[in-house]
C-alpha positions in Angstrom: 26.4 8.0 -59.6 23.0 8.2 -57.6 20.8 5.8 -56.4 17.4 6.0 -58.2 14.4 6.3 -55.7 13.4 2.5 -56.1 17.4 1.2 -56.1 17.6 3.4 -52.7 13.7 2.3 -51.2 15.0 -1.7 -51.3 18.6 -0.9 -50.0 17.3 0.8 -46.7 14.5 -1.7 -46.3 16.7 -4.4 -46.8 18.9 -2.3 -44.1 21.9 -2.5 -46.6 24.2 -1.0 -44.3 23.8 -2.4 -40.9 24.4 -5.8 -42.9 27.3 -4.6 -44.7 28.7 -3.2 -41.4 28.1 -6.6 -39.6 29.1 -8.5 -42.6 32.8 -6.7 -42.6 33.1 -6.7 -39.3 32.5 -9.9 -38.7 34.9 -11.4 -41.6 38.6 -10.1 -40.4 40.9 -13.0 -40.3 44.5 -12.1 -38.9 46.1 -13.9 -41.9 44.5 -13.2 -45.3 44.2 -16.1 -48.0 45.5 -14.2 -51.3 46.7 -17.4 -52.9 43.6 -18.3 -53.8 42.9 -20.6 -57.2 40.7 -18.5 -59.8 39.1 -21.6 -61.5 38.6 -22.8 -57.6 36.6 -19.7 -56.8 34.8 -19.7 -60.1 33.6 -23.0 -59.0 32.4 -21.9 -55.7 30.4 -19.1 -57.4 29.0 -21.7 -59.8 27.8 -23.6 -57.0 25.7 -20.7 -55.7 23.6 -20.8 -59.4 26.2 -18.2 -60.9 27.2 -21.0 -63.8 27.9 -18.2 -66.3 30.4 -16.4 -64.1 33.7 -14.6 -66.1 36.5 -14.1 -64.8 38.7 -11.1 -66.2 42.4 -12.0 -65.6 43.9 -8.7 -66.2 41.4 -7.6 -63.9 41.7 -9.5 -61.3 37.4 -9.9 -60.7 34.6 -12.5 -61.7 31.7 -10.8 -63.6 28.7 -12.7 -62.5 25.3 -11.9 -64.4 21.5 -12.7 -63.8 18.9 -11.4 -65.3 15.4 -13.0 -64.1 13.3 -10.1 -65.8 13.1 -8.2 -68.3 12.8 -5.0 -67.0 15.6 -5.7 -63.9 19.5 -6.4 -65.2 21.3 -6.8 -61.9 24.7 -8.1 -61.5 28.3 -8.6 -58.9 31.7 -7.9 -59.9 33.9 -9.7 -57.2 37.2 -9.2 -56.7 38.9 -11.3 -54.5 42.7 -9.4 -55.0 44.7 -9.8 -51.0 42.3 -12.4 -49.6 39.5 -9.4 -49.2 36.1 -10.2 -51.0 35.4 -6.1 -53.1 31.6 -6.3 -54.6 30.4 -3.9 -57.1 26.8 -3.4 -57.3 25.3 -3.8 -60.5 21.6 -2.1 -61.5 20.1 -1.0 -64.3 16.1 -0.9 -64.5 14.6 -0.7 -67.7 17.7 -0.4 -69.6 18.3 3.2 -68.7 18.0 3.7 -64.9 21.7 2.3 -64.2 23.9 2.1 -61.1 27.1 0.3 -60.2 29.2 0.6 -57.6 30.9 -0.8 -54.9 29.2 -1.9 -51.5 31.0 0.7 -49.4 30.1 3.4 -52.0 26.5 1.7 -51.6 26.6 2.3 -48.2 28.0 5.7 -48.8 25.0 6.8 -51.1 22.7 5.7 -48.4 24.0 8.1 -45.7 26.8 6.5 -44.3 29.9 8.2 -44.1 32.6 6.3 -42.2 34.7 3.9 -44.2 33.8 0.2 -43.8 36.6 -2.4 -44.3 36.3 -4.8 -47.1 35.1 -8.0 -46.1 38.5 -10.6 -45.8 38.9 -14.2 -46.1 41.6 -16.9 -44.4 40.7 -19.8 -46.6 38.5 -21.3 -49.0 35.8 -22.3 -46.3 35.4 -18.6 -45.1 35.6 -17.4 -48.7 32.3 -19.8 -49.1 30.5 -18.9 -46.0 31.5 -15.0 -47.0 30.0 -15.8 -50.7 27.4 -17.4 -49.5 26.0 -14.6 -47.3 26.6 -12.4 -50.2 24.8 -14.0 -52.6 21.9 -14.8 -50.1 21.9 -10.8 -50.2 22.3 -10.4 -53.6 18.9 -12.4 -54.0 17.0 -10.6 -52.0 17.7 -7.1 -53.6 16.7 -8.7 -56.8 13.5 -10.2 -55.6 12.6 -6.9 -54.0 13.3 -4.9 -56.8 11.9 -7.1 -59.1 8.8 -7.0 -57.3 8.7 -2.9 -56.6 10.0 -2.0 -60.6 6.2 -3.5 -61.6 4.3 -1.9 -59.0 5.6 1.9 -59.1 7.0 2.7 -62.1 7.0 6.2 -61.3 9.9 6.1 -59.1 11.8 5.0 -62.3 12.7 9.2 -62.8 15.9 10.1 -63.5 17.5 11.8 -60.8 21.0 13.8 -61.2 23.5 14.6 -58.5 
């Protein structure tokens, strides 16, 4: 899946990868938490304005939706499976212009080509602080998209791999 010119423009100014990188690096407890409770974490997300959050059992990940626009769907898949916190990346702009993927394939499709570590967890206060980072993140690449998708429309072109 490719990054469309706009999806790619907010990522790098938003220096996506750096913060990833960081982010993981800085979130590697010796002992993971993977008992966690999945009503317990759904709660957290709640918390952060995620009150329509799903979580998918057989799955093992919370779908959590927003849409503040019309023309700008963007959403997380979290996955919280061995006391490591997995985000997919959710975009679709204009209903047709569509990417998901995780945040190390993110990182991927903007250049970077050395694995980074999933992000890990010891308890339920890390998993907050981790969450809340996230979804402080998560914000801002809707806000800048949001704003961008009005202005230049013309970077809305298809572009295949």
């Amino acid at each position: 899946m490719v990054l469309q010119p706009l999806m790619k423009k907010v990522l790098e100014e938003l220096d996506f990868v750096n913060w990833y990188k960081a982010l993981s690096a800085s979130h590697q407890p010796v002992q993971r938490f993977a008992d966690y409770d999945a009503d317990e974490a759904r709660e957290m997300i709640a918390e952060f304005g995620y009150p329509g959050t799903t979580y998918i059992p057989a799955a093992l990940f919370y779908i959590v939706v927003d849409a503040d626009d019309e023309d700008l769907d963007a959403g997380l898949n979290l996955s919280l499976k061995d006391g490591q916190l997995e985000m997919v990346l959710n975009l679709a702009i204009g209903g047709k212009h569509r990417f998901s993927g995780s945040f190390s394939l993110v990182c991927e499709k903007l250049g970077h080509k050395e694995a980074i570590e999933k992000p890990a967890f010891a308890n339920y206060k890390e998993l907050y602080a981790l969450l809340k980072i996230v979804f402080a993140k998560f914000e801002q690449i809707k806000e800048r998209m949001m704003g961008l998708s009005s202005k230049n429309t013309t970077m809305l072109s298809f572009v295949k791999e």
